[in-house]
C-alpha positions as a printed NumPy array, in Angstrom:
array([[ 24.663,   4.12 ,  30.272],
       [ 20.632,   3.596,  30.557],
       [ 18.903,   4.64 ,  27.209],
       [ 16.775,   7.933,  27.726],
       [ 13.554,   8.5  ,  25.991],
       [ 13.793,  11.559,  24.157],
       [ 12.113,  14.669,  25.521],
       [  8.765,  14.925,  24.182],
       [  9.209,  18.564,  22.573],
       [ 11.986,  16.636,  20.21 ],
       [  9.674,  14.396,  18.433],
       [  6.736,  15.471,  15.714],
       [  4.075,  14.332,  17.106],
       [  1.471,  14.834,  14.37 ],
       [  4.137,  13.017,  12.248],
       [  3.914,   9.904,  14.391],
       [  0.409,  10.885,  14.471],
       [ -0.391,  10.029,  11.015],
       [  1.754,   7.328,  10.338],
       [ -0.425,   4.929,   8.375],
       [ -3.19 ,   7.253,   8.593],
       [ -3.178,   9.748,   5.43 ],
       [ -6.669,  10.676,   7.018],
       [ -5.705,  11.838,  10.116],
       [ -3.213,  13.843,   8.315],
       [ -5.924,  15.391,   5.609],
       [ -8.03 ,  16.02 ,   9.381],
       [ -5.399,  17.59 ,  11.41 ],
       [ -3.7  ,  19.42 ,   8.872],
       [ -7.031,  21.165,   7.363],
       [ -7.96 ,  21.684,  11.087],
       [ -5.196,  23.852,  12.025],
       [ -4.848,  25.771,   8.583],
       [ -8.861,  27.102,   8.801],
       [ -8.202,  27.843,  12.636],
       [ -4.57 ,  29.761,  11.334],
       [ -6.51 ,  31.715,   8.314],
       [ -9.6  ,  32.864,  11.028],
       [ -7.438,  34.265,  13.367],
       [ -7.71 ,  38.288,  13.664],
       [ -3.604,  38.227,  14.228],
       [ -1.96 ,  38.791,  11.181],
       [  1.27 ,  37.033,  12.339],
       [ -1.077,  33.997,  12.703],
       [ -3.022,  34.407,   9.56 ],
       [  0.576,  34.605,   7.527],
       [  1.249,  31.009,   9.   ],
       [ -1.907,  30.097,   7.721],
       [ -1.292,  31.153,   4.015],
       [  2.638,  29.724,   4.505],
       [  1.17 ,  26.262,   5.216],
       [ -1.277,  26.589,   2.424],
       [  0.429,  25.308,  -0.263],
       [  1.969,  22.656,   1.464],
       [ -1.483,  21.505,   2.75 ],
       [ -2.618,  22.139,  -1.049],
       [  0.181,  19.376,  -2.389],
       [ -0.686,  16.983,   0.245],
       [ -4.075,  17.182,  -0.432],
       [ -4.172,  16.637,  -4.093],
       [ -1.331,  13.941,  -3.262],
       [ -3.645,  12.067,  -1.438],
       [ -6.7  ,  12.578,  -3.625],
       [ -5.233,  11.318,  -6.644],
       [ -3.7  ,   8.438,  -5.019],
       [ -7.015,   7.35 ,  -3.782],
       [ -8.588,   7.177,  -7.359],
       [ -5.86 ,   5.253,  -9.042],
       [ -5.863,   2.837,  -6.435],
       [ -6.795,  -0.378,  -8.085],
       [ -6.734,   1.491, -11.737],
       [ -3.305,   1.609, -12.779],
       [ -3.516,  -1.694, -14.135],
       [ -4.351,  -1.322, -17.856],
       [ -0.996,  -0.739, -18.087],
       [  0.791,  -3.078, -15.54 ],
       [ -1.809,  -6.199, -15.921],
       [ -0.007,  -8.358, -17.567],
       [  3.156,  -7.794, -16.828],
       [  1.78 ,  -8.616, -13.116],
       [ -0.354, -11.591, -13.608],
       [  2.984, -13.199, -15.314],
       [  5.198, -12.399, -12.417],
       [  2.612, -14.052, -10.238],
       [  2.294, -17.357, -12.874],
       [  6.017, -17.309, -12.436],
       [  6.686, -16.466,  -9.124],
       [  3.887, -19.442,  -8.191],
       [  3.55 , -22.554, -10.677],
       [  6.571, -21.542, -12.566],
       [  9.316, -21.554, -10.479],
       [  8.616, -24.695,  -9.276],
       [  7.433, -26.182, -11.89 ],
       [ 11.051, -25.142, -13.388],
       [ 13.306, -25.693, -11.015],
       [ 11.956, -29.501, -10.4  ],
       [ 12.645, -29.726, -14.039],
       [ 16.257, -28.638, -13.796],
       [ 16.731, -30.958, -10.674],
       [ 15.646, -33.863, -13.213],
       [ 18.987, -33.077, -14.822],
       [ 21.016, -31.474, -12.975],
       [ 21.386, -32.502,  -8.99 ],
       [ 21.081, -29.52 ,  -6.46 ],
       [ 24.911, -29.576,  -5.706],
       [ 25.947, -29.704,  -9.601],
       [ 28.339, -26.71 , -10.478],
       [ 26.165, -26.321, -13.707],
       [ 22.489, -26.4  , -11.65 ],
       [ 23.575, -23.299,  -9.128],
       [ 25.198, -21.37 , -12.123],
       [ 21.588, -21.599, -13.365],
       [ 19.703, -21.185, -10.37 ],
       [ 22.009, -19.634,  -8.327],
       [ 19.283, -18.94 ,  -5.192],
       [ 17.805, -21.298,  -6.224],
       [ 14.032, -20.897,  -7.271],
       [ 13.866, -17.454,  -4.893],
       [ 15.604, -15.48 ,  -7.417],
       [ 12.409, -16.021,  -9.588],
       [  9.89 , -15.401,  -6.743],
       [ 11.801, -12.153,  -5.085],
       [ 12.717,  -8.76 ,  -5.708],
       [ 12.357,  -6.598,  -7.952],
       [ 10.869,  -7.151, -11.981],
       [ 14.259,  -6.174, -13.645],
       [ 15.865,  -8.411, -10.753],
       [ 13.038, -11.362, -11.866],
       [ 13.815, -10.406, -15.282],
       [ 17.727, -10.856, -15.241],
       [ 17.458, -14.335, -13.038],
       [ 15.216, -16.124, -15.516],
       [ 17.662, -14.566, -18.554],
       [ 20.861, -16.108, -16.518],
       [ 18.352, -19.376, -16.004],
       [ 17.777, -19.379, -19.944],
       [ 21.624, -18.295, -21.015],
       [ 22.94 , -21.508, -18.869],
       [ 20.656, -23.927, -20.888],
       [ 21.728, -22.858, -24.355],
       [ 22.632, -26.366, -26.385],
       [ 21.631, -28.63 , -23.263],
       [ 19.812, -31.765, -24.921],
       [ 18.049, -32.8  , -22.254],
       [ 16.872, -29.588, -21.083],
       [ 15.833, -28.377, -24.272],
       [ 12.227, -28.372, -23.591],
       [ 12.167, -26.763, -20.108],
       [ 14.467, -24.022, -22.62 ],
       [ 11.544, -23.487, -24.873],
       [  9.092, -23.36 , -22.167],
       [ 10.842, -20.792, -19.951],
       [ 12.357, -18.745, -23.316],
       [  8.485, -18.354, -23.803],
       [  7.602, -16.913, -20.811],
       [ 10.798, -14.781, -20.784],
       [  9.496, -13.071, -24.145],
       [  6.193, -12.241, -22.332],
       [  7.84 , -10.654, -19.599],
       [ 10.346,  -8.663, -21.608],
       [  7.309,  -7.162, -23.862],
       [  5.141,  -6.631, -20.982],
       [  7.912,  -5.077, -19.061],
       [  8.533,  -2.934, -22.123],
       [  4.859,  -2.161, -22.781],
       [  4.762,  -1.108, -19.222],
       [  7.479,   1.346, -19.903],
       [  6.174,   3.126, -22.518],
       [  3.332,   3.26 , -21.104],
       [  4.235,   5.329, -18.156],
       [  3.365,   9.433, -18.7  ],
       [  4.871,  10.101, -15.275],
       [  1.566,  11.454, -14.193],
       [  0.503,   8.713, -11.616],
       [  0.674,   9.597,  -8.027],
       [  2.453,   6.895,  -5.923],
       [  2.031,   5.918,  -2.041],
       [  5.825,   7.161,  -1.876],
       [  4.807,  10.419,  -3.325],
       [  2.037,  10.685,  -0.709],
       [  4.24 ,   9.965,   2.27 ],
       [  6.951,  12.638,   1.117],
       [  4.109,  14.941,   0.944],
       [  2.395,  13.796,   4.321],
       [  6.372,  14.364,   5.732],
       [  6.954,  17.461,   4.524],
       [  3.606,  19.106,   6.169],
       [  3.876,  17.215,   9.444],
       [  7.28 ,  19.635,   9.335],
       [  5.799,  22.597,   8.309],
       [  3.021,  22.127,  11.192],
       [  5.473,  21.167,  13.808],
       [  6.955,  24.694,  12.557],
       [  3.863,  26.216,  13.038],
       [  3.588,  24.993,  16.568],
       [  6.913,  26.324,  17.123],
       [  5.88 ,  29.763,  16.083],
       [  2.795,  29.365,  18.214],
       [  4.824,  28.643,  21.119],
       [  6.723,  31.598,  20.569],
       [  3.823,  33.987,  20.424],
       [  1.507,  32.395,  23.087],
       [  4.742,  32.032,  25.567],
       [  3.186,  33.142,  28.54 ],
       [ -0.278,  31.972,  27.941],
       [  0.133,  28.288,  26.204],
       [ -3.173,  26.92 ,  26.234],
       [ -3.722,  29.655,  23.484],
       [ -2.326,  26.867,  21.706],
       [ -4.861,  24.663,  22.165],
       [ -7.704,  26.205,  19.488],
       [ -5.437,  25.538,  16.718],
       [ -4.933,  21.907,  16.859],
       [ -7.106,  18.968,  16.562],
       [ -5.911,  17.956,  20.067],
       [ -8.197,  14.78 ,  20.165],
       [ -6.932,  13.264,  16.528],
       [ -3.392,  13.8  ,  17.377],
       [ -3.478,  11.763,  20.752],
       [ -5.787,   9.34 ,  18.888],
       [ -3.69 ,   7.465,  16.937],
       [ -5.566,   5.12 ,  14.13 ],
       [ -4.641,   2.989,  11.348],
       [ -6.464,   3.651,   7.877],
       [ -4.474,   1.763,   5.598],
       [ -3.697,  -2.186,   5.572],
       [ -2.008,  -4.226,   3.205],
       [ -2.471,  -8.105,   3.188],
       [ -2.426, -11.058,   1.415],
       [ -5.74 , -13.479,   2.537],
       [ -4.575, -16.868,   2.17 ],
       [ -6.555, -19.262,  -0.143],
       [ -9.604, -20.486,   1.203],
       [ -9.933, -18.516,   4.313],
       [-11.983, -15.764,   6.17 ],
       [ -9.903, -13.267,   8.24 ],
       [-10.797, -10.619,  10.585],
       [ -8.622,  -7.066,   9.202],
       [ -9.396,  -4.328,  11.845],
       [-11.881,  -2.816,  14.004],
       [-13.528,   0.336,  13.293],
       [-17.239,   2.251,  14.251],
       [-17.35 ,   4.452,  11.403],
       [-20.244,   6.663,   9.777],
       [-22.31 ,   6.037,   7.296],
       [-20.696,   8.238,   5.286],
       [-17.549,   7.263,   5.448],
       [-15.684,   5.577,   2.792],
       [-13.214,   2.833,   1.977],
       [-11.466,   2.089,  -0.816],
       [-10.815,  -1.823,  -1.272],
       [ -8.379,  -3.12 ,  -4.02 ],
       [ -8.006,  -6.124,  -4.927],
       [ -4.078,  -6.997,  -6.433],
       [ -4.972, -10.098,  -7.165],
       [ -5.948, -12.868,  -9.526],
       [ -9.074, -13.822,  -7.796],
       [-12.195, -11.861,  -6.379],
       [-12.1  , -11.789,  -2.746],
       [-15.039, -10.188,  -0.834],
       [-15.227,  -7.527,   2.327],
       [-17.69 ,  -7.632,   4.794],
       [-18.486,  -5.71 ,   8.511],
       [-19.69 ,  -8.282,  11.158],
       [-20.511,  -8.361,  14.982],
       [-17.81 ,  -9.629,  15.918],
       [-14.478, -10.7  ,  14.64 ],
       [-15.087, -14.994,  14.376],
       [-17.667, -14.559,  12.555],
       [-18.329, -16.104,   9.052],
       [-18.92 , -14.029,   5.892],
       [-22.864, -13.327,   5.826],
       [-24.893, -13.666,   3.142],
       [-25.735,  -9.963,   2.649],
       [-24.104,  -6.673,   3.814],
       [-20.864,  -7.319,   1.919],
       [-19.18 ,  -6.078,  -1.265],
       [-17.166,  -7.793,  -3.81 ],
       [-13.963,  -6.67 ,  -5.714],
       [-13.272,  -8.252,  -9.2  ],
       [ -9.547,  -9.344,  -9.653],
       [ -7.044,  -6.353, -10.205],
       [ -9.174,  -3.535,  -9.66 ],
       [-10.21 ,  -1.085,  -7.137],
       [-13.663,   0.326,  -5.721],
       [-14.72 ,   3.006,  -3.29 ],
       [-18.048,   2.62 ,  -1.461],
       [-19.607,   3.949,   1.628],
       [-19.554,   2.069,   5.194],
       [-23.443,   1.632,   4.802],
       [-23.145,  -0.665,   2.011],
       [-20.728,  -3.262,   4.302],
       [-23.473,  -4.867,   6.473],
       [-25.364,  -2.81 ,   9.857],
       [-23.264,   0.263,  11.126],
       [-23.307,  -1.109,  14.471],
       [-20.742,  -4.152,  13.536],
       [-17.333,  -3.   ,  13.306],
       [-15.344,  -5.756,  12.583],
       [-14.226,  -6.025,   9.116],
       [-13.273,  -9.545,   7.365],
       [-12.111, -10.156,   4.18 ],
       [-12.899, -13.509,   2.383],
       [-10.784, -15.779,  -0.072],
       [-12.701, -18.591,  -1.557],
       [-10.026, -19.018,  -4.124],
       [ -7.282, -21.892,  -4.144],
       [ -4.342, -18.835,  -3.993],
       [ -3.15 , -16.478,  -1.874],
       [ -4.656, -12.908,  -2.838],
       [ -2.983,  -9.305,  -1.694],
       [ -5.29 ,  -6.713,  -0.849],
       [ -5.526,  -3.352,   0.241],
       [ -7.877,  -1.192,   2.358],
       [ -7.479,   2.25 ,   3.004],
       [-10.434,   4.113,   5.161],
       [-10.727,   7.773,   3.351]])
């Protein structure tokens, strides 16, 4: 049997809506609240102050996700600049070492390094964390690995303490991405809910409808968030956007080395000399379009003049 597409009324369409856009979601959902709390029906106005709190949590969700973008590391920093020396330098550097001694298809070298050196450059930190403890447990009274011991031991006791630090650290008061997308979820359900009840009530005259949705934003889907890594030594064209003057991005750098943003006129384009911002290693910053070259470009590029690879993020607000 063929597959069917689903009928249209089945799917949430601001939810697919605002997939990777927590702006369109902040747009459409304030849209249709205002429009639900103006009406002169007081069925209509009682939607209104249902949705209200979930448009409330979403909201501040958002909001405080956007500020500690690119702040949260006082707490994390080193803990993540030593996963990246180890997931980079490190691991190699470590597992040539252990080849030295032990060949790839000795019993002893894959009881060490079972995945060999992936297990210290993926998953999670506790994963990281347990692999380089195995690596270390396998090399206790080996002669001629005793120096790789000390060397990795080292590093092992910086990652344990940072890991640690990082724990304590934690108040449960940061707002995560996750915690913003459970949020953005939840309302796209309580506004398909709302449509439902509009339906209900405008039966026989459905372009009622029409005044309490931001029609054009829903059928316009549009990226605002983008997470990359630039790759050392390179200038890459991200997206294309016109935006306003007074719209604002937030750029983080999650990296070890500054990397700089920059609108141009069109997407080949080199990094110009003026027109562009710059974010500092680990740490975020929220500026206005006008600062990131003429309004009338709309292609932005990100540049890495480092030797590494750098992860970024952009998210329009």
């Amino acid at each position: 049997m063929a597959a069917t597409k689903p009928w249209h009324y089945l799917m949430n369409s601001i939810l697919i809506a605002t997939t990777a856009s927590y702006r369109a979601m902040v747009k459409i959902s304030k849209f249709t609240l205002l429009a639900l709390l103006a009406s002169t029906n007081a069925t209509i106005v009682a939607l209104g102050t249902a949705l209200q709190p979930f448009y409330d949590d979403f909201y501040a969700k958002y909001n405080a996700w956007i500020t500690q973008l690119g702040t949260q590391f006082t707490d994390t920093g080193s803990l993540y600049i030593e996963l990246e020396l180890i997931r980079g330098t490190k691991a190699r550097n470590w597992d040539s070492r252990l080849l030295a001694v032990w060949d790839k298809d000795n019993p002893l070298y894959r009881g060490a390094l079972p995945t060999k050196r992936k297990g210290m450059q993926q998953g999670s930190q506790e994963d990281i964390i347990a692999y380089i403890t195995n690596f270390s447990t396998k090399m206790i009274g080996v002669i001629a690995l005793a120096s790789l011991k000390t060397d990795v031991d080292a590093h092992l006791l910086i990652l344990n303490n940072a890991y640690n630090t990082q724990k304590s650290a934690k108040t449960g008061t940061k707002t995560t991405s996750g915690d913003v997308e459970t949020s953005r979820v939840t309302l796209a359900g309580e506004l398909y809910g709302v449509l439902g009840n509009l339906m209900y009530i405008f039966r026989m005259t459905p372009l009622s409808i029409a005044p309490f949705f931001d029609i054009t934003a829903i059928r316009n889907l549009e990226q605002t968030i983008w997470r990359r890594i630039s790759k050392p030594m390179t200038t890459a064209y991200v997206f294309t956007r016109t935006l306003l003057a007074t719209d604002t991005l937030r750029l983080v750098n999650l990296g070890l080395e500054p990397i700089t943003f920059g609108f141009v006129a069109n997407k080949t384009d080199g990094m110009p000399p003026s027109g562009i911002y710059t974010v500092n290693p680990l740490d975020g910053q929220t500026v206005p379009r006008s600062v990131l070259g003429p309004l009338t470009s709309k292609f932005m590029i990100v540049q890495n003049a480092s030797g590494v690879k750098v992860k970024y993020m952009i998210v329009i607000i």
